[in-house]
C-alpha positions, 0 to 999 in steps of 0.5 A: 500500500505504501508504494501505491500511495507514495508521490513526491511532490512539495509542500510550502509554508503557504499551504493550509494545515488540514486537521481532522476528526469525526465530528465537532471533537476537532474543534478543540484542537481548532480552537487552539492553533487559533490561540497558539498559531494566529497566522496558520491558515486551516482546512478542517474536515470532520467526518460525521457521516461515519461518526462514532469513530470509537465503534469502528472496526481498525481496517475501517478506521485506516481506510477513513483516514487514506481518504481523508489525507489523500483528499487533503493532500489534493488541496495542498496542505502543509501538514496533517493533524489528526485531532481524533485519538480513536486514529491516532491510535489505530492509523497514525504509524501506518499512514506516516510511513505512507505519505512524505508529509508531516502528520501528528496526532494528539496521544503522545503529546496528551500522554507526556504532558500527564505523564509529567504532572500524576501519579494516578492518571485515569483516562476517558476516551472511546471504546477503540482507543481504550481496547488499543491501550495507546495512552496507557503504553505513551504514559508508561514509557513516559514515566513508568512510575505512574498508575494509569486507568482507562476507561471507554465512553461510547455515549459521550462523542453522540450526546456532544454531537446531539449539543446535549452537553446540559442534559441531565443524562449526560451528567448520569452517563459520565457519572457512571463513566467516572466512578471507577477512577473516583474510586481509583482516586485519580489525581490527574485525568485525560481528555482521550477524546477531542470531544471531550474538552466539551464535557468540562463543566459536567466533568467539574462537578462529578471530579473532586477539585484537586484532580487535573484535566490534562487538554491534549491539543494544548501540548498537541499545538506545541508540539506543531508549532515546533514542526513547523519551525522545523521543517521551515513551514511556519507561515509567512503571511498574517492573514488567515482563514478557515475553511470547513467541510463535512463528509454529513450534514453541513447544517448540523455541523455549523449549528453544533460547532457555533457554541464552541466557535463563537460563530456560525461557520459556513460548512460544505459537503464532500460526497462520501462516495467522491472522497472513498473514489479519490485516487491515492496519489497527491502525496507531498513531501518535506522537500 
């Protein structure tokens, strides 16, 4: 597969950064380049035809995320963000030895920064990321000093994307999702979906105060900060923009994201058969 998908071409500091999720979980990451990195330009996608990600088998997962980066690579993207950790768990080392372009995700860096700060580090996340044990191996290699609990949420990613964030059926949800790292007494607690930073003031009122909500894509924008400085990407321009598309309803998606983003986004719709078609081809390269 990897020879199939292998082009080189180049990528310029002028490019977009493309980020992506399954749904409005991404724009938590979005949120953040913004805030760290004013002058990047970003082509955001969320795939919320085929959400939730963290029921999905791993062969799907990668074929989504093939998809995704190709069509991203297609609109001359700089670099590649998967502000999804049921990907970064199952697809990210697979598609970095595939395409010639720089892809992050946002367990390692999430995995770092609790491992620096707890002693007893409970994780949330979807059920594919916690079965994968991802944030558990990263906070282990990290420091292997520290206990680490997992625990799988599949309702969390449908009630955000329902902006059911004030129904009190969540708060009984995350109840249940949390007692067992309330009775593991965690110190420290990872948001191990991009959803989930939503979740706050549910979580603050369930959590006792002294435990620490450790936001993946806030070390996540250092870490791209730090690429792209690297690698000479860093944009040279002032001016930015953001462009969103959705592989489901674009109305949904602009009303739901408006609560996180401050405004109502203009979304446009890609055909999920056109993307799933698009050859494998337009791959960059760091040249």
């Amino acid at each position: 597969m990897a020879n199939a998908l292998r082009q080189t071409s180049s990528i310029h500091s002028s490019g977009k950064i493309g980020v992506f999720d399954s749904g409005v979980g991404g724009l938590t990451v979005l949120r953040e380049i913004v805030r760290q990195l004013p002058h990047e330009s970003v082509l955001y996608f969320g795939d919320t035809a085929r959400l939730p990600y963290g029921e999905r088998t791993p062969a799907e997962i990668l074929r989504y995320v093939r998809e995704i980066i190709v069509w991203m690579l297609k609109r001359e993207v700089k670099m590649v963000v998967m502000a999804c950790n049921t990907s970064s768990a199952l697809a990210l080392e697979t598609v970095r030895s595939e395409f010639d372009v720089p892809i992050l995700g946002v367990i390692l860096p999430g995995a770092r920064a609790a491992a620096k700060l707890g002693r007893a580090i409970g994780v949330i996340s979807t059920p594919a990321t916690a079965a994968s044990g991802a944030y558990r191996q990263a906070i282990l290699e990290a420091n292997p000093s520290v206990a680490v609990w997992q625990v799988g949420c599949p309702e969390f990613v449908p009630l955000i994307e329902q902006n059911r964030i004030h129904d009190p059926y969540l708060k009984t949800v995350a109840q249940t999702y949390l007692q067992p790292l309330l009775q593991a007494r965690i110190d420290t607690l990872i948001y191990g979906c991009t959803h989930y930073p939503h979740l706050a003031p549910v979580l603050r009122q369930i959590l006792p105060s002294q435990v620490r909500l450790i936001d993946p894509a806030v070390p996540l924008v250092q870490a791209m900060t730090h690429e792209l400085d690297v690698l000479g990407l860093s944009s040279p321009h002032a001016a930015t923009t953001t462009e969103f598309y959705v592989s489901g309803q674009p109305s949904q998606f602009a009303r739901v994201s408006a609560r996180w983003l401050g405004y109502r986004p203009s979304v446009s719709q890609i055909d999920l058969l056109a993307l799933a078609a698009d050859p494998p081809l337009s791959v960059r390269s760091r040249s």
